[in-house]
C-alpha positions as CSV (number, residue, x, y, z in Angstrom):
1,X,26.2,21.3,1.3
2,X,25.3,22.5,-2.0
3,X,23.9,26.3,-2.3
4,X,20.7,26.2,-4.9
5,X,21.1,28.5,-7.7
6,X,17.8,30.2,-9.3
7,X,19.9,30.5,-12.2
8,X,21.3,27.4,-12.9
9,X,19.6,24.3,-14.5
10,X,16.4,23.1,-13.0
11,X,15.7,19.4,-13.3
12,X,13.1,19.4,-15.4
13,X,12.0,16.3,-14.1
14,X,12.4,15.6,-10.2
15,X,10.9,12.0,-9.0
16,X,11.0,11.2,-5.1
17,X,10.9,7.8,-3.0
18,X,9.4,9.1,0.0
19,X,10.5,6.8,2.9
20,X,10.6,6.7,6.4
21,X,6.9,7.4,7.8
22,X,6.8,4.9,9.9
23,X,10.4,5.1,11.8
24,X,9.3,9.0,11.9
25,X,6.6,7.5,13.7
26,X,8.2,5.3,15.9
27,X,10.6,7.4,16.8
28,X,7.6,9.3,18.7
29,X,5.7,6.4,20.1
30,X,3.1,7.1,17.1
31,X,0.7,4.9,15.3
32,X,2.6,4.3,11.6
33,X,-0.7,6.1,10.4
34,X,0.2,9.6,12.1
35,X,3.8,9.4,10.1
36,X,1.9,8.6,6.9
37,X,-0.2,11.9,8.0
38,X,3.0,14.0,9.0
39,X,4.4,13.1,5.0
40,X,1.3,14.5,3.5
41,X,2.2,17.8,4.9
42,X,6.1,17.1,3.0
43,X,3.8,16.6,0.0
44,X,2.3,19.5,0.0
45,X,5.9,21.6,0.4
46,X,7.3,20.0,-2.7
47,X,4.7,20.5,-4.6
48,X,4.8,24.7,-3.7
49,X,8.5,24.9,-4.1
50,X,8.5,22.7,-7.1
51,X,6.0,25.0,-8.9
52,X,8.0,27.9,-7.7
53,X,11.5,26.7,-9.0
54,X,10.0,25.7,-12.4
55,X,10.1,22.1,-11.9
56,X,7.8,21.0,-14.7
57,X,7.3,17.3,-13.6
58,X,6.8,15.7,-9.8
59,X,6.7,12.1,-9.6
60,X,5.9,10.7,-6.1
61,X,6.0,7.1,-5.4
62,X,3.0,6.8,-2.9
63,X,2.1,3.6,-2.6
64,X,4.0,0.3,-4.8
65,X,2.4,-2.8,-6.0
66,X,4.2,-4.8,-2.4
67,X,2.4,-2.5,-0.1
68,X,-0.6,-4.3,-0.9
69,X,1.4,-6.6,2.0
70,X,1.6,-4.4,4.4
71,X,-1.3,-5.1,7.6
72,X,-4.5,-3.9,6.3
73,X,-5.2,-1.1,9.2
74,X,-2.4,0.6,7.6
75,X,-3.3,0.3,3.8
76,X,-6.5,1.4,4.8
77,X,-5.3,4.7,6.4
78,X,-3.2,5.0,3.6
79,X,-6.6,5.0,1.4
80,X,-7.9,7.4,3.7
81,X,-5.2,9.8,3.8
82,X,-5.5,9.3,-0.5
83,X,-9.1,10.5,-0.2
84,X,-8.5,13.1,2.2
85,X,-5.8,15.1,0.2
86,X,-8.4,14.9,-3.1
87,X,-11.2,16.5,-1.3
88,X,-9.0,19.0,0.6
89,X,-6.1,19.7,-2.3
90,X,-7.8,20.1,-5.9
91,X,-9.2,23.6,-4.8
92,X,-5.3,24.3,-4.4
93,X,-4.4,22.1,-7.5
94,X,-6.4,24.2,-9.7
95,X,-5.6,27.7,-8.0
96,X,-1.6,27.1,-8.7
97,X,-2.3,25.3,-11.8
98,X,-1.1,22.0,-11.1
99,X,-2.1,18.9,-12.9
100,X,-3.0,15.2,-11.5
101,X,-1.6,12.4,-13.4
102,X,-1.5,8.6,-12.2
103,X,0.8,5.8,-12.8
104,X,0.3,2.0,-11.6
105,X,-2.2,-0.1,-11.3
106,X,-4.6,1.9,-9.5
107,X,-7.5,0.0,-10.6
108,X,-6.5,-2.1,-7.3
109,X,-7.7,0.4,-5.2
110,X,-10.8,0.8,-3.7
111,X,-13.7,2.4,-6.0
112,X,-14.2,5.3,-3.9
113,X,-10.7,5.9,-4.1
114,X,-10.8,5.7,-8.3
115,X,-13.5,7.8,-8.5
116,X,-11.9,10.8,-7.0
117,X,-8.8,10.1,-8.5
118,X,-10.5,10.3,-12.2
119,X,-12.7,13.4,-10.6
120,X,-9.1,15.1,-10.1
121,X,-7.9,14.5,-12.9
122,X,-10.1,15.7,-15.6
123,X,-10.7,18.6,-13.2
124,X,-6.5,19.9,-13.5
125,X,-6.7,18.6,-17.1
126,X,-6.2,21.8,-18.6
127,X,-3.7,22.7,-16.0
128,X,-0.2,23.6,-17.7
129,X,1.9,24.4,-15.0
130,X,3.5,21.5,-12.4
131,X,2.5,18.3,-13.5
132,X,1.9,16.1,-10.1
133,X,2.5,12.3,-11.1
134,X,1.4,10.3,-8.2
135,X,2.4,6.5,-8.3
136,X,-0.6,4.3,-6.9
137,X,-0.2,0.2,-6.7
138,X,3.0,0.9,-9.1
139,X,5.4,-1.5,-9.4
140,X,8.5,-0.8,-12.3
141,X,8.7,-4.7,-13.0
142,X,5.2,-4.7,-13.7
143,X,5.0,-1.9,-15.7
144,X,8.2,-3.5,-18.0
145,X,6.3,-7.3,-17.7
146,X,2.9,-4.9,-19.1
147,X,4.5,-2.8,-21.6
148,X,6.2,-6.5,-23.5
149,X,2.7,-8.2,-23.5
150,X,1.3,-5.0,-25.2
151,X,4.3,-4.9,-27.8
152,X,4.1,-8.7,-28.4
153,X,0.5,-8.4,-29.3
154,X,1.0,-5.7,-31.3
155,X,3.5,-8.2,-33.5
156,X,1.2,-11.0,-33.2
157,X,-1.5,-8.8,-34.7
158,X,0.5,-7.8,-37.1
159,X,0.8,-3.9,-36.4
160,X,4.3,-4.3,-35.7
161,X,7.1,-5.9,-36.5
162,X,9.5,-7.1,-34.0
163,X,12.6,-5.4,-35.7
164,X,11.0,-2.1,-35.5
165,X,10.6,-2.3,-31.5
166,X,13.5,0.0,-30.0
167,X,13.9,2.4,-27.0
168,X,11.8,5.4,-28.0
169,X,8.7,2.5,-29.4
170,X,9.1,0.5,-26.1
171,X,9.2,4.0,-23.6
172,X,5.6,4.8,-25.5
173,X,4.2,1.6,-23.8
174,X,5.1,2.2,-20.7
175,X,3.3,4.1,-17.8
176,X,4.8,7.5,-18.4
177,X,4.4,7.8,-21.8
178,X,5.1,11.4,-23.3
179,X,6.6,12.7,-20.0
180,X,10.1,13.3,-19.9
181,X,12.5,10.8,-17.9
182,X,13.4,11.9,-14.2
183,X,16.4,14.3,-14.5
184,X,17.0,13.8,-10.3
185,X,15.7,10.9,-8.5
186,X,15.7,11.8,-4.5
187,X,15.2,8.9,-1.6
188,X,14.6,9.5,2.2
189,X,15.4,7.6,5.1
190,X,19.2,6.8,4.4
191,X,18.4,4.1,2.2
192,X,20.2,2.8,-1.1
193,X,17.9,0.9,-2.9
194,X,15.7,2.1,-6.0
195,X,12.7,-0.1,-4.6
196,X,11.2,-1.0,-8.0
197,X,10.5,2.1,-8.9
198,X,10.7,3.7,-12.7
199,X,13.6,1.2,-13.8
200,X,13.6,1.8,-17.2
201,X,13.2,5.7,-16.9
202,X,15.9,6.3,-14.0
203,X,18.4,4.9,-16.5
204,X,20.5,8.5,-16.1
205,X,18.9,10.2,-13.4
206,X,21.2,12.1,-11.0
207,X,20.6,10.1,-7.6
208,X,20.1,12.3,-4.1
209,X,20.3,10.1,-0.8
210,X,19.1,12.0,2.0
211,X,19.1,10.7,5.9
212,X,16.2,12.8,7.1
213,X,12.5,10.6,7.2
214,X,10.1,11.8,4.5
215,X,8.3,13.6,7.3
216,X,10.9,16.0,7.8
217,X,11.3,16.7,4.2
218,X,11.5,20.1,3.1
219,X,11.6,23.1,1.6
220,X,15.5,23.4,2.3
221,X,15.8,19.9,1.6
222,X,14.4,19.9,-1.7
223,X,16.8,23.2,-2.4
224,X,19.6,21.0,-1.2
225,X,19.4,18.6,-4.1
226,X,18.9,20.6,-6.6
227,X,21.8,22.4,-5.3
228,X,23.7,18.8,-5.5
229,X,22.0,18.2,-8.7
230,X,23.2,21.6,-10.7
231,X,26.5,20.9,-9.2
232,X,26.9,17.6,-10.8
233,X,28.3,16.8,-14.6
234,X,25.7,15.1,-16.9
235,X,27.2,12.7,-19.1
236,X,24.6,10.4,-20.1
237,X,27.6,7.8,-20.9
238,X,29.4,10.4,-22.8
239,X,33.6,10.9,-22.3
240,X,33.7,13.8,-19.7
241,X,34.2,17.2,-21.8
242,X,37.5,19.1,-21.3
């Protein structure tokens, strides 16, 4: 287990897969919606010790473009819960300075649900402290398949020439334009899969696997890996330094 150090490096830049609501659940004999319910409270943890460590960015990947699949009892709970945390959280968003940001496609979700999402946002504007990045109908493929259509207009329009498109040009089309990339990328639940979530950006993020259900997430697990993380050589493809 690796010890977190206050005065190493910080991932600037911590994005989490939270997974396992609904085993959490069934472990209990629980509706799925009461482990959906149980991970808000995890939510809430990382974002205090986040803003307490001096993570500057927290992406959370709360809902992808295939959970639009999932029975519709349940995506509407997950709605609900959505709604719930905007009414009850942006008094605490604004008191520790915290600012809302959205990726995805969240013009899928239900109006009532936009509204308060675009209420949230230009109410932590101004915030410069933690920067909350909540991922809503967000799907990485998509977000690669939408950044190419925009570029290839832009050439057929003649505002750019296809020579000219590279890394930094292409990352500015993208979802998460002008944020940095995710220095850690954590998953819950034991799994080892990225899930189709920020492909292009994870391209040399440190990877944390942890067994425990998102439920059960945290403090001391969030303290873990970034223990694991500041113990770890980045090398970004580079020949390991002497």
């Amino acid at each position: 287990m690796a010890a977190f150090d206050p005065d190493k490096e910080i991932p600037r830049h911590i994005a989490i897969i939270m997974d396992g609501n609904g085993r959490w659940a069934k472990q209990r004999d629980l509706p799925r919606r009461e482990g959906h319910r149980a991970g808000a409270q995890s939510v809430e943890t990382c974002l205090e010790t986040c803003g307490e460590i001096g993570v500057e960015y927290l992406t959370l990947y709360a809902f992808s473009s295939e959970n639009w699949k999932r029975p519709e009892a349940e995506v509407s709970a997950l709605m609900g819960l959505l709604a719930h945390f905007l009414k009850e959280k942006t008094p605490s968003l604004m008191k520790n300075n915290i600012r809302l940001q959205v990726i995805g496609q969240w013009e899928k979700l239900p109006e009532s649900n936009q509204r308060a999402l675009r209420k949230t946002m230009e109410k932590t504007a101004k915030n410069d402290g933690l920067t909350l990045v909540v991922a809503l109908s967000y799907g990485s493929r998509e977000e690669v398949v939408g950044a190419t259509r925009a570029l290839m207009q832009k050439a057929i329009d003649g505002e750019i020439k296809p020579e000219d498109v590279d890394a930094t040009i292409f990352s500015e089309h993208l979802d998460t334009a002008g944020m940095p990339d995710p220095d850690l990328l954590i998953r819950t639940s034991g799994e080892y899969r990225i899930s189709n979530f920020l492909l292009w950006q994870i391209s040399y993020s440190e990877i944390y696997i942890t067994k425990d259900y998102w439920p059960d997430f945290r403090r001391e697990h969030l303290l873990e890996a970034v223990g694991e993380y500041q113990c770890r050589q980045r090398r970004f493809g580079g020949i390991e330094s002497d």
